[in-house]
PQR file of N, CA, C, O and H, with PARSE charges and radii, in Angstrom:
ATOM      1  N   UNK A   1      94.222  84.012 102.732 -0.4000 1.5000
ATOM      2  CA  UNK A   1      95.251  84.967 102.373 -0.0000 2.0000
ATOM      3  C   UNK A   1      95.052  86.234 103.186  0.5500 1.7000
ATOM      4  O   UNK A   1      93.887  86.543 103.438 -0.5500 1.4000
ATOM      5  N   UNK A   2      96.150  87.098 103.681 -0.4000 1.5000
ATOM      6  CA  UNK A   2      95.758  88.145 103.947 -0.0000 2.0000
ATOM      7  C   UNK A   2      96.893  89.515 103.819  0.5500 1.7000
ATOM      8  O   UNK A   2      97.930  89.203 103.233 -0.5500 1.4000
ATOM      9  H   UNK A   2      97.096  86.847 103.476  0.4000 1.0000
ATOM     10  N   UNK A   3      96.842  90.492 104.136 -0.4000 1.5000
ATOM     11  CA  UNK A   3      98.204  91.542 104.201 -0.0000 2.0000
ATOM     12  C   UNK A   3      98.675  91.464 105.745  0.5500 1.7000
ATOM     13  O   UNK A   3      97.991  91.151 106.720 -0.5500 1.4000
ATOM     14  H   UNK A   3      96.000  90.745 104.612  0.4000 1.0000
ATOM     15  N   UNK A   4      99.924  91.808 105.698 -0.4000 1.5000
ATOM     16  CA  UNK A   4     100.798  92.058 106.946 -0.0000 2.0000
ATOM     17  C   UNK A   4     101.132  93.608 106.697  0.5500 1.7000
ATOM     18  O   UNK A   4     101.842  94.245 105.920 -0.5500 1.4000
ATOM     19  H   UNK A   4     100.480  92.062 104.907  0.4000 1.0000
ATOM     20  N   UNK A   5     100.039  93.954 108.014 -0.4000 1.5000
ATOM     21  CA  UNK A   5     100.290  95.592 108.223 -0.0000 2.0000
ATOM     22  C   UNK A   5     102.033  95.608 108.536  0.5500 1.7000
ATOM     23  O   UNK A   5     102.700  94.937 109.323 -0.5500 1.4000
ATOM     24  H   UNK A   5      99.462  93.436 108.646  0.4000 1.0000
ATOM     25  N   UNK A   6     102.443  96.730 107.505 -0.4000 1.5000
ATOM     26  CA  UNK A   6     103.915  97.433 108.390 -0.0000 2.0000
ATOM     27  C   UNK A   6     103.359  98.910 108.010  0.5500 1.7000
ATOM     28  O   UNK A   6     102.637  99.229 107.065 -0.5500 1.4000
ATOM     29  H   UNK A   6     101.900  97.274 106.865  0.4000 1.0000
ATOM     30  N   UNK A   7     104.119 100.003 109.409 -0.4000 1.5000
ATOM     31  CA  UNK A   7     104.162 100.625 109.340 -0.0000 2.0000
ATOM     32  C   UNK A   7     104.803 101.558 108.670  0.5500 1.7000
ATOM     33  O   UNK A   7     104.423 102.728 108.675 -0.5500 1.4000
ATOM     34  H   UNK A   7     104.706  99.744 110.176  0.4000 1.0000
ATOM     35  N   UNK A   8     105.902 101.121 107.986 -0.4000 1.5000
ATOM     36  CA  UNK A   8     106.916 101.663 107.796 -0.0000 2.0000
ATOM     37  C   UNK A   8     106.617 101.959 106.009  0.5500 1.7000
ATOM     38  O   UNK A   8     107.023 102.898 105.325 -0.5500 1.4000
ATOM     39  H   UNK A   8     106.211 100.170 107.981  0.4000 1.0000
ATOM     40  N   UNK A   9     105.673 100.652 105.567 -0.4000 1.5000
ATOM     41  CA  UNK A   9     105.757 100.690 103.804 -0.0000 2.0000
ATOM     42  C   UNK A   9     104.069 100.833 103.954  0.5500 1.7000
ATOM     43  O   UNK A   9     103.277 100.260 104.702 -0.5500 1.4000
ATOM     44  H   UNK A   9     105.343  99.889 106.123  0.4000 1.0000
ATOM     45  N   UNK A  10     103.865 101.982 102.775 -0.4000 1.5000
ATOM     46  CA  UNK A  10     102.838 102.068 102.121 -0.0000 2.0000
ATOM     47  C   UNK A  10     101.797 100.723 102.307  0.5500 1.7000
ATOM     48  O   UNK A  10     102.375  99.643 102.428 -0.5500 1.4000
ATOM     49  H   UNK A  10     104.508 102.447 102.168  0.4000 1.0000
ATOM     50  N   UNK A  11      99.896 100.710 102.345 -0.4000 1.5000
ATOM     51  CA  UNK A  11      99.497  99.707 102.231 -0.0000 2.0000
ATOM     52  C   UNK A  11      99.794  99.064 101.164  0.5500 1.7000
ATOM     53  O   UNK A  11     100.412  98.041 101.456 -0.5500 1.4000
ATOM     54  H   UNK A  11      99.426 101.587 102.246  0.4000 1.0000
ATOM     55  N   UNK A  12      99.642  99.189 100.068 -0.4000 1.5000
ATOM     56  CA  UNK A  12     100.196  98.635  98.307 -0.0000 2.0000
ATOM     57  C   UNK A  12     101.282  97.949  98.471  0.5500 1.7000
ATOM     58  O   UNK A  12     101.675  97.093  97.677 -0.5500 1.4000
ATOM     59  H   UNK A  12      99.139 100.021  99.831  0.4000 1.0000
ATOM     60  N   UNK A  13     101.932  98.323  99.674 -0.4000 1.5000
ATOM     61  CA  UNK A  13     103.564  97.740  99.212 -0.0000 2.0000
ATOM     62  C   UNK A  13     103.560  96.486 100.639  0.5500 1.7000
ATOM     63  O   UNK A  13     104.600  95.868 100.866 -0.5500 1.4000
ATOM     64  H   UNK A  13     101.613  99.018 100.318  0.4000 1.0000
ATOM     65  N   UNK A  14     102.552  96.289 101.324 -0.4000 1.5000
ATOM     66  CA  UNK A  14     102.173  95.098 102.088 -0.0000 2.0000
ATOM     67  C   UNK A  14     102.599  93.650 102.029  0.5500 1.7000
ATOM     68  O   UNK A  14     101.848  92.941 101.358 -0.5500 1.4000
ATOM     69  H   UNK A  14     101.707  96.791 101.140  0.4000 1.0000
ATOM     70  N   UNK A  15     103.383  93.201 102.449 -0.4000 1.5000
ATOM     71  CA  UNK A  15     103.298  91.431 101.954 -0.0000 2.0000
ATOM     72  C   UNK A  15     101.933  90.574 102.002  0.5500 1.7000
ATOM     73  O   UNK A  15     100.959  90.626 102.753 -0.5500 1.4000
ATOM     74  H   UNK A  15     103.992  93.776 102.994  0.4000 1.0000
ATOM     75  N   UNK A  16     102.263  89.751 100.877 -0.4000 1.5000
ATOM     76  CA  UNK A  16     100.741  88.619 101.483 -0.0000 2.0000
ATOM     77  C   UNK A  16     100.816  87.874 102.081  0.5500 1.7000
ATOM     78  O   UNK A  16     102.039  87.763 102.000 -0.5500 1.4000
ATOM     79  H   UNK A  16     103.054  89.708 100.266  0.4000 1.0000
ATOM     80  N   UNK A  17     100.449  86.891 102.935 -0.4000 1.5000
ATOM     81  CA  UNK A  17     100.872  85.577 103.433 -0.0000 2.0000
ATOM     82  C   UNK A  17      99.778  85.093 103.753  0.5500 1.7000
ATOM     83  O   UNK A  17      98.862  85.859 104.050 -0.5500 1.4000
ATOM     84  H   UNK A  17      99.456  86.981 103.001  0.4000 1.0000
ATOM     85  N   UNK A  18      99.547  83.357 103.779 -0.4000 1.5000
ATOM     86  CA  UNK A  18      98.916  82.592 103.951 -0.0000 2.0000
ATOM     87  C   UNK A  18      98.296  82.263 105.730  0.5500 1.7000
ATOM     88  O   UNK A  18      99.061  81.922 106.632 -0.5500 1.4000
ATOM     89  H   UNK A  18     100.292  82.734 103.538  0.4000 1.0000
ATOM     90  N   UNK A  19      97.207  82.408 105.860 -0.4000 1.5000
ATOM     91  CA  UNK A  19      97.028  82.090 107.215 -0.0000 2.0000
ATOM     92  C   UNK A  19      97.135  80.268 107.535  0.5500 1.7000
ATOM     93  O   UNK A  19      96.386  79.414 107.062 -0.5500 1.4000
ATOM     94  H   UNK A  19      96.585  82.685 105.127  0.4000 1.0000
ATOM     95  N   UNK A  20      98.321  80.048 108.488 -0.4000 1.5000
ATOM     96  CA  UNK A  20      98.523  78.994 108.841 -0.0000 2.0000
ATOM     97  C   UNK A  20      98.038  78.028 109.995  0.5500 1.7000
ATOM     98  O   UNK A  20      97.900  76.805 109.964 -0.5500 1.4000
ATOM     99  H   UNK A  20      98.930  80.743 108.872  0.4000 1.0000
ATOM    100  N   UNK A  21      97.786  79.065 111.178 -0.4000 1.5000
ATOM    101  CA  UNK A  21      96.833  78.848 112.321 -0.0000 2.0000
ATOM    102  C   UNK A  21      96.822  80.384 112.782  0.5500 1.7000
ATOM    103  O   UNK A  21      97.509  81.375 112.534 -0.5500 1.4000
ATOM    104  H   UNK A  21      97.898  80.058 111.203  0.4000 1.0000
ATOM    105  N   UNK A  22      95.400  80.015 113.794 -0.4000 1.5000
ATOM    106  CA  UNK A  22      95.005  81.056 114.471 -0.0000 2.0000
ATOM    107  C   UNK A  22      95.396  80.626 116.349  0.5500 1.7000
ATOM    108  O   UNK A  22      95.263  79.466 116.738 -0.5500 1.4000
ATOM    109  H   UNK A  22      94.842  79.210 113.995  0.4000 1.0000
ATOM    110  N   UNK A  23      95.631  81.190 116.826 -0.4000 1.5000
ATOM    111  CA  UNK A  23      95.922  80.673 118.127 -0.0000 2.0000
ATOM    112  C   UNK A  23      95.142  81.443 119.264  0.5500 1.7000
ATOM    113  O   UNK A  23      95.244  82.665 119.159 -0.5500 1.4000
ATOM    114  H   UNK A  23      95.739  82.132 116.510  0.4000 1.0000
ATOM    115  N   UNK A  24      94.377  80.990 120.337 -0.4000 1.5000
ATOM    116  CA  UNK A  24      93.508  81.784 121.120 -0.0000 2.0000
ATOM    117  C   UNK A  24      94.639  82.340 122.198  0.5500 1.7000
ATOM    118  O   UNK A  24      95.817  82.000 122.312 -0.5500 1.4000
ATOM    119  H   UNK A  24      94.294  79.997 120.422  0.4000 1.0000
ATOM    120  N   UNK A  25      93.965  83.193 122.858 -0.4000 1.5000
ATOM    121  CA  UNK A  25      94.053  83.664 124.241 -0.0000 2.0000
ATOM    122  C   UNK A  25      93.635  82.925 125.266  0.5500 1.7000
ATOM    123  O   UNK A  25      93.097  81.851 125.002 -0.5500 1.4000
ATOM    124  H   UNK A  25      93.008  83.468 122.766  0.4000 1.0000
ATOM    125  N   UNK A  26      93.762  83.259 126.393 -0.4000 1.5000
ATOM    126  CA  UNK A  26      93.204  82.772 127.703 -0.0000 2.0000
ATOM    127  C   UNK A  26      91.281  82.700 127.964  0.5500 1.7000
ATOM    128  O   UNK A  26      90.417  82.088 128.591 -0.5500 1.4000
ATOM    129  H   UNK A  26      94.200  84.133 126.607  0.4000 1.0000
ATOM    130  N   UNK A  27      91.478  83.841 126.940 -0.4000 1.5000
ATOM    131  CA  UNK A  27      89.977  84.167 127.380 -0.0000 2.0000
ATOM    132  C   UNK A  27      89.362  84.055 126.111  0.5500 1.7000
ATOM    133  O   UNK A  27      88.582  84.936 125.748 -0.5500 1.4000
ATOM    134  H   UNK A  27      92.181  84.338 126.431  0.4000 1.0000
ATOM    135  N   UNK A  28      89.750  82.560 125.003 -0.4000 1.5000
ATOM    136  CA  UNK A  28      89.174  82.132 124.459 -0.0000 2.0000
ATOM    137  C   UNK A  28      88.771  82.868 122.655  0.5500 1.7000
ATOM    138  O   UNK A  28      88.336  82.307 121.649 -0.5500 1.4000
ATOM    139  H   UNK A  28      90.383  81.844 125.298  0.4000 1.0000
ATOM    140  N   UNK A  29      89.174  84.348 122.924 -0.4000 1.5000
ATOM    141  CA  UNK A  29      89.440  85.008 121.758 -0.0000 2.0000
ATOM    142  C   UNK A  29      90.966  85.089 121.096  0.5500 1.7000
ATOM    143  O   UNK A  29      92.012  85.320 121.702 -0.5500 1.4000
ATOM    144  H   UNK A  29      89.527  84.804 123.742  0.4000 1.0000
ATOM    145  N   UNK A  30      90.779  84.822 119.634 -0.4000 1.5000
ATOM    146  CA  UNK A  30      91.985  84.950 118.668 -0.0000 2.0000
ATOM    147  C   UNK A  30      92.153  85.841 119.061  0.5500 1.7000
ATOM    148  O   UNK A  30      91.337  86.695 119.409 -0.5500 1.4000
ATOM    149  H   UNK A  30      89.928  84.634 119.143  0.4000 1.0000
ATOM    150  N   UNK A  31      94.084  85.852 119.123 -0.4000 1.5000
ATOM    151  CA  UNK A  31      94.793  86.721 119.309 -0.0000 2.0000
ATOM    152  C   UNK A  31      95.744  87.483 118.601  0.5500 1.7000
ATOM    153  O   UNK A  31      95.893  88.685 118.380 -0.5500 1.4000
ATOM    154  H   UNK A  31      94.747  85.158 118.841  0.4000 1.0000
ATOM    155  N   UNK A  32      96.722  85.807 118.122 -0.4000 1.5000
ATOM    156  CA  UNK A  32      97.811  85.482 117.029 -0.0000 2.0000
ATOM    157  C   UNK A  32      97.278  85.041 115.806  0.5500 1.7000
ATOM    158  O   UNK A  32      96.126  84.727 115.507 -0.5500 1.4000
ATOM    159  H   UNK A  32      96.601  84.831 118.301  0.4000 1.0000
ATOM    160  N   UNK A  33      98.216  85.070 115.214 -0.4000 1.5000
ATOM    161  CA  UNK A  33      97.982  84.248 113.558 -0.0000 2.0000
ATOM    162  C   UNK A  33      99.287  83.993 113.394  0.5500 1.7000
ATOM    163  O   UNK A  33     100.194  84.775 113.675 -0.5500 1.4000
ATOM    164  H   UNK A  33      99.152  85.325 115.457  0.4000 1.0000
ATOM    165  N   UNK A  34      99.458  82.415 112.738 -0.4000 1.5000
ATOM    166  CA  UNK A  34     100.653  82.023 111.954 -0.0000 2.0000
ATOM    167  C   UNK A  34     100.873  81.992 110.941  0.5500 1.7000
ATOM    168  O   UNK A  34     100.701  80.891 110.418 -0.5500 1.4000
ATOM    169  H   UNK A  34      98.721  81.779 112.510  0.4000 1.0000
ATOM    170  N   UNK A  35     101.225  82.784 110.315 -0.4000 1.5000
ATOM    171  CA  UNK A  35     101.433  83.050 108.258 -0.0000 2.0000
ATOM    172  C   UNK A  35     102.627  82.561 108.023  0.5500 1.7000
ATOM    173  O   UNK A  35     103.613  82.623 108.757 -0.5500 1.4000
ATOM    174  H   UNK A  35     101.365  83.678 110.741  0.4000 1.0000
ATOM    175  N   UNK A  36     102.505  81.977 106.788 -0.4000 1.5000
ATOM    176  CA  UNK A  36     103.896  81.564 105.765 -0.0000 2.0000
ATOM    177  C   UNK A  36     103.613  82.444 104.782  0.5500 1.7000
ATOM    178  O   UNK A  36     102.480  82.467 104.302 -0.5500 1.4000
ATOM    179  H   UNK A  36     101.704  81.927 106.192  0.4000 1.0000
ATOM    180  N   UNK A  37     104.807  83.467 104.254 -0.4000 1.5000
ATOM    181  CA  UNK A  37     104.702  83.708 103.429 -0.0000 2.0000
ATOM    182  C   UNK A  37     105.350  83.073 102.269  0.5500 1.7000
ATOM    183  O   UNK A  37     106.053  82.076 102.438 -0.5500 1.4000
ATOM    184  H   UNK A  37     105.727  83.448 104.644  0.4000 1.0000
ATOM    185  N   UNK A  38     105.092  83.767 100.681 -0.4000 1.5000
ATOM    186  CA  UNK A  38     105.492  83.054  99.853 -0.0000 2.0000
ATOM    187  C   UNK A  38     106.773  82.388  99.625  0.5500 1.7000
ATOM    188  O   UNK A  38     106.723  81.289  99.072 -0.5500 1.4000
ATOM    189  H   UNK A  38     104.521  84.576 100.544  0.4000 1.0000
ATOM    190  N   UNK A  39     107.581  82.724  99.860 -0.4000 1.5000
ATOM    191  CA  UNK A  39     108.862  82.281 100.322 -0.0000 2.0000
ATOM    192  C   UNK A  39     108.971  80.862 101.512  0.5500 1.7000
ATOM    193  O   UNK A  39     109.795  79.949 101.452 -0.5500 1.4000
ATOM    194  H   UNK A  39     107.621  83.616 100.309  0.4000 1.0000
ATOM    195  N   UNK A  40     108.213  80.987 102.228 -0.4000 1.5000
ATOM    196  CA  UNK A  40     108.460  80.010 103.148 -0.0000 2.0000
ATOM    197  C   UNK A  40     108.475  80.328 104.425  0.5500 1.7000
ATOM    198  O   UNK A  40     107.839  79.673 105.251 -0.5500 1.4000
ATOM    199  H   UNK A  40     107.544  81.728 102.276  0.4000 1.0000
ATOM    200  N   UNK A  41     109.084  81.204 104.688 -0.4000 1.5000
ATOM    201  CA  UNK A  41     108.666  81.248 105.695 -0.0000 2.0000
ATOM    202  C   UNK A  41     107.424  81.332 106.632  0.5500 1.7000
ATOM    203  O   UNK A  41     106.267  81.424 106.222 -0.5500 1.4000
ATOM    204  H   UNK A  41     109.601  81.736 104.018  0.4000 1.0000
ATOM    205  N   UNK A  42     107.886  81.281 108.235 -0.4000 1.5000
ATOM    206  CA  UNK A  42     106.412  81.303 109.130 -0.0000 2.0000
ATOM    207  C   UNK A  42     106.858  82.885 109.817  0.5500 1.7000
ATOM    208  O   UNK A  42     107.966  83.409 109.931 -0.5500 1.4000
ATOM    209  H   UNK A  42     108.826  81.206 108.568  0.4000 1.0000
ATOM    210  N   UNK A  43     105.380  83.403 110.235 -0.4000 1.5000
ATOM    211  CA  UNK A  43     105.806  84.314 111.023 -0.0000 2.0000
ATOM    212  C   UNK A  43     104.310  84.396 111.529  0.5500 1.7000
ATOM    213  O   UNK A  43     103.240  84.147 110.974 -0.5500 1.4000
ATOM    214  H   UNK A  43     104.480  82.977 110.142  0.4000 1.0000
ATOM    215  N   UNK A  44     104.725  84.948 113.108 -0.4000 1.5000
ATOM    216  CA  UNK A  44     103.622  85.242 113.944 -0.0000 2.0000
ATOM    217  C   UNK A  44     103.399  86.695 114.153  0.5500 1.7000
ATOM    218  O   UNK A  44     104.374  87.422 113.961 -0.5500 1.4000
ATOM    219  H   UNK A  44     105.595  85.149 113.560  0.4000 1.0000
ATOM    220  N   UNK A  45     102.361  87.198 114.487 -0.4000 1.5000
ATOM    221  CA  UNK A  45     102.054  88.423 114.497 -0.0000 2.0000
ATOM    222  C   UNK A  45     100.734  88.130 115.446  0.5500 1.7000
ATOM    223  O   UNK A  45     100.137  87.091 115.726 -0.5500 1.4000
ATOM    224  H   UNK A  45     101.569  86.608 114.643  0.4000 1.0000
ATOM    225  N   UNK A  46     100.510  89.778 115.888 -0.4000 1.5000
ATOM    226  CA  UNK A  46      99.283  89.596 116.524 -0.0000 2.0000
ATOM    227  C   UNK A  46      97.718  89.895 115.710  0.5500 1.7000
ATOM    228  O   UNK A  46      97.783  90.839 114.923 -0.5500 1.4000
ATOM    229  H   UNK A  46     100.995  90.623 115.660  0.4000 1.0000
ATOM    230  N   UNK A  47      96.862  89.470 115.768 -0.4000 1.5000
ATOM    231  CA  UNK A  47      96.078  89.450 114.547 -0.0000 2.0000
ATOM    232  C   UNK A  47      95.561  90.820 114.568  0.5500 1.7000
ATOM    233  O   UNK A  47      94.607  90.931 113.799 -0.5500 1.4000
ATOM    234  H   UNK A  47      96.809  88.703 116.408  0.4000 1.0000
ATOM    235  N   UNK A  48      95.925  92.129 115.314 -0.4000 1.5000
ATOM    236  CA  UNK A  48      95.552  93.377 115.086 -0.0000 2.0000
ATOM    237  C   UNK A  48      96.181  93.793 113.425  0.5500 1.7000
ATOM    238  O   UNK A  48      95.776  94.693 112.689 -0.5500 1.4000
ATOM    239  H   UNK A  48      96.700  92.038 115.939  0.4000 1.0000
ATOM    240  N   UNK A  49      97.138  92.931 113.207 -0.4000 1.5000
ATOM    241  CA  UNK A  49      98.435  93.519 112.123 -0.0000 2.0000
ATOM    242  C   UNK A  49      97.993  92.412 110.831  0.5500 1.7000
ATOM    243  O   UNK A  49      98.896  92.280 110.004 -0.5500 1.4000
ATOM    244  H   UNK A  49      97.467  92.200 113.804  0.4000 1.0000
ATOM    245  N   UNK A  50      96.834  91.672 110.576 -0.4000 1.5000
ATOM    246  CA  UNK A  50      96.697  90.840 110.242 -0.0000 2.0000
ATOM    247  C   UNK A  50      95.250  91.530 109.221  0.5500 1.7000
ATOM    248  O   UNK A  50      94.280  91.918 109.872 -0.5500 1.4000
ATOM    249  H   UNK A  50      96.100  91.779 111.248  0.4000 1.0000
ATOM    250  N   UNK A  51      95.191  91.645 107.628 -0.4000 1.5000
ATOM    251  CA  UNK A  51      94.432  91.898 107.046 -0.0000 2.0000
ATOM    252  C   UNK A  51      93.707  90.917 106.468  0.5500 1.7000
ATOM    253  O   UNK A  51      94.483  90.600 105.565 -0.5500 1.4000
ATOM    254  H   UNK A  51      95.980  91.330 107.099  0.4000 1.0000
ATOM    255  N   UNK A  52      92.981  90.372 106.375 -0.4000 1.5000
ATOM    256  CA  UNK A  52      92.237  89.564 105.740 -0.0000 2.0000
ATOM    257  C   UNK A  52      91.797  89.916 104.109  0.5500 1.7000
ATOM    258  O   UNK A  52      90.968  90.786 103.842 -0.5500 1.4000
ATOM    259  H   UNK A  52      92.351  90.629 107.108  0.4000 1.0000
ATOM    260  N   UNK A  53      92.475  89.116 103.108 -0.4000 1.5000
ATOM    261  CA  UNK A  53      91.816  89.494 101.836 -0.0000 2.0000
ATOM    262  C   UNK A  53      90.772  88.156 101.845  0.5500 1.7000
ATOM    263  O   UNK A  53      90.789  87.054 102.394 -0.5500 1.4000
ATOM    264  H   UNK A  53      93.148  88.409 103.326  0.4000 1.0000
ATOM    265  N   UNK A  54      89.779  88.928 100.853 -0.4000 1.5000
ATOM    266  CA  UNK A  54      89.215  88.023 100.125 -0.0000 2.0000
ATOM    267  C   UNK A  54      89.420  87.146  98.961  0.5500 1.7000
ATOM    268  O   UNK A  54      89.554  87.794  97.923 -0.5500 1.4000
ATOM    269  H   UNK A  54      89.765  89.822 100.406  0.4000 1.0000
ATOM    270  N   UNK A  55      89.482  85.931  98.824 -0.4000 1.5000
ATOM    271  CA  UNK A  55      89.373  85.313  97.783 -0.0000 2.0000
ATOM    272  C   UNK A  55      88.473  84.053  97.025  0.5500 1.7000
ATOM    273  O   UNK A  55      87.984  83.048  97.540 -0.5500 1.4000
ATOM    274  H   UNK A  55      89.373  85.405  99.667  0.4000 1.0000
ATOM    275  N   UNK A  56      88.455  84.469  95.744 -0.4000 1.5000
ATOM    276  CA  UNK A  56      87.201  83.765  95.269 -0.0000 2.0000
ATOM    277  C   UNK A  56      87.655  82.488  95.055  0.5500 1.7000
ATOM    278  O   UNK A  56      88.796  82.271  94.648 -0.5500 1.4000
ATOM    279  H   UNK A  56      88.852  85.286  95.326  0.4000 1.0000
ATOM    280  N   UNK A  57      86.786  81.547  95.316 -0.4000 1.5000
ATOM    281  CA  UNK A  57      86.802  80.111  95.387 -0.0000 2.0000
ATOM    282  C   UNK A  57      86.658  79.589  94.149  0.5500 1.7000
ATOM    283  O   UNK A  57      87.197  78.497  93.967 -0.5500 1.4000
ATOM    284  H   UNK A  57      85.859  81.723  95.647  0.4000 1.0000
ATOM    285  N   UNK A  58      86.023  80.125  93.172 -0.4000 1.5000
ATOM    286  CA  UNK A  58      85.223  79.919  91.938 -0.0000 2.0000
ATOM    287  C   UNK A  58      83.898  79.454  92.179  0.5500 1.7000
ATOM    288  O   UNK A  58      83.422  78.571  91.465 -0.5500 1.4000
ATOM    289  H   UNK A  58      85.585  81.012  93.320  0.4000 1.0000
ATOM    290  N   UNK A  59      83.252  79.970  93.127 -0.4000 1.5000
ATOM    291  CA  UNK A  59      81.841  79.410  93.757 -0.0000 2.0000
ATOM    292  C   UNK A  59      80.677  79.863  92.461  0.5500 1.7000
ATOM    293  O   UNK A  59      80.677  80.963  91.907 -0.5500 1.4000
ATOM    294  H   UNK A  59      83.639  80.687  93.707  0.4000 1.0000
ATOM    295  N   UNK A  60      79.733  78.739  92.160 -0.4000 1.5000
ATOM    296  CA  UNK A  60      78.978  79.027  91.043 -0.0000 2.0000
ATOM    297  C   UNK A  60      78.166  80.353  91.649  0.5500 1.7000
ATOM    298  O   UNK A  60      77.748  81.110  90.773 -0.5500 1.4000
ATOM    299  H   UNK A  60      79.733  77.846  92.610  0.4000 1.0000
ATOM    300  N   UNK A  61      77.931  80.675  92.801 -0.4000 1.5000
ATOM    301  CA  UNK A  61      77.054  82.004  93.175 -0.0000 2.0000
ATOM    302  C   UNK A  61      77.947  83.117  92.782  0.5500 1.7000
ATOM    303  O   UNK A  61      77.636  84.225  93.221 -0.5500 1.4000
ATOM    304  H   UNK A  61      78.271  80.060  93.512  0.4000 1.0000
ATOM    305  N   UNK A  62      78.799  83.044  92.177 -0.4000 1.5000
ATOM    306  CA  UNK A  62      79.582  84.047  91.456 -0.0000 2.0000
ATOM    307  C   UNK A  62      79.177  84.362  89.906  0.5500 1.7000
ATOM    308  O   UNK A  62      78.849  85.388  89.310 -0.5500 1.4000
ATOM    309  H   UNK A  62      79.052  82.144  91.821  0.4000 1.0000
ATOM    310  N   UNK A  63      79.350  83.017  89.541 -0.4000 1.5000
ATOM    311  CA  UNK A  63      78.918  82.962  87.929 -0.0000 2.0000
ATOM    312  C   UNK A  63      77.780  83.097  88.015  0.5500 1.7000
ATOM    313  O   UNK A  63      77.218  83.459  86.981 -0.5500 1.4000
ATOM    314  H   UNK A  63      79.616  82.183  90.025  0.4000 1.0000
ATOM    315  N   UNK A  64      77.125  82.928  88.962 -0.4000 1.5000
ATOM    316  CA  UNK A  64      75.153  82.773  88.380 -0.0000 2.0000
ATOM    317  C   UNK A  64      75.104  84.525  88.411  0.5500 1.7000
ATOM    318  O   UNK A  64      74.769  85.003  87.327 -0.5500 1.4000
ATOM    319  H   UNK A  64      77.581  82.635  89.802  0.4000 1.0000
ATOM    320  N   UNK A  65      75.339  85.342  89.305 -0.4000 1.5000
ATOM    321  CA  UNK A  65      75.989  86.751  89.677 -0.0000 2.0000
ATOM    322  C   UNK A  65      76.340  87.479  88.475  0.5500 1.7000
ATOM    323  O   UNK A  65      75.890  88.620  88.365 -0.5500 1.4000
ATOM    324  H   UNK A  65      75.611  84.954  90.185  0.4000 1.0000
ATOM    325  N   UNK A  66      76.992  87.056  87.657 -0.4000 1.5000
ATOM    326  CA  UNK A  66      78.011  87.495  86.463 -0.0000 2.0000
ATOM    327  C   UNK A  66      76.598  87.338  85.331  0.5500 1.7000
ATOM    328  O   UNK A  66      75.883  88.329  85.187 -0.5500 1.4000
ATOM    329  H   UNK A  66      77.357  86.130  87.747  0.4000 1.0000
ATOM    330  N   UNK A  67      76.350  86.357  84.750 -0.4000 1.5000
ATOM    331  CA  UNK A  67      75.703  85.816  83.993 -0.0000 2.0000
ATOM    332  C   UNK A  67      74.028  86.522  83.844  0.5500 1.7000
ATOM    333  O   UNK A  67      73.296  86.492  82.854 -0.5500 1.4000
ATOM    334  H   UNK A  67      76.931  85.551  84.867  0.4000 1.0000
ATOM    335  N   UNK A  68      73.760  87.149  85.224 -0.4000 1.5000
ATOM    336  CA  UNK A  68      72.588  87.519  84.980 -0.0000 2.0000
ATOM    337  C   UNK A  68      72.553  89.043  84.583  0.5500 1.7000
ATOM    338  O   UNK A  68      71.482  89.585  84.307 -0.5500 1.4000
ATOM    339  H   UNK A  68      74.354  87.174  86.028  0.4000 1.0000
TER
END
C-alpha cells in the first residue's frame, strides 16, 4: 500500500493505492510504480511521488511485542 503525493491536497487528504509493479530504469534502479487504486483503476507515477505505508501482516513478532 502506499500514498500518492499531490501537490495540490493536503498530506491527510492523499489517495491510497496498491503497488502493482515496480518498473526499472536503464541503469537498473526503480524508477516507476504501477498502482491501482481502490476504484480500479491503474496509474503510473514516478516513484519520487510514491509513499510507502506500512502494513501489518498479523506477524506473531507483533503479538509476542504486545503481550510482553
Amino acid at each position: 500500500m502506499a500514498l500518492l503525493q499531490e501537490e495540490v491536497r493536503p498530506r491527510h487528504m492523499w489517495k491510497r493505492a496498491r503497488i502493482e509493479q515496480l518498473i526499472q530504469g536503464r541503469d537498473g534502479k526503480i524508477r516507476t510504480a504501477v498502482l491501482r487504486t481502490p476504484d480500479g483503476t491503474k496509474i503510473t507515477r514516478p516513484i519520487q511521488l510514491v509513499i510507502p505505508l506500512e502494513v501489518d501482516q498479523g506477524g506473531e513478532d507483533v503479538e509476542e511485542y504486545l503481550s510482553s
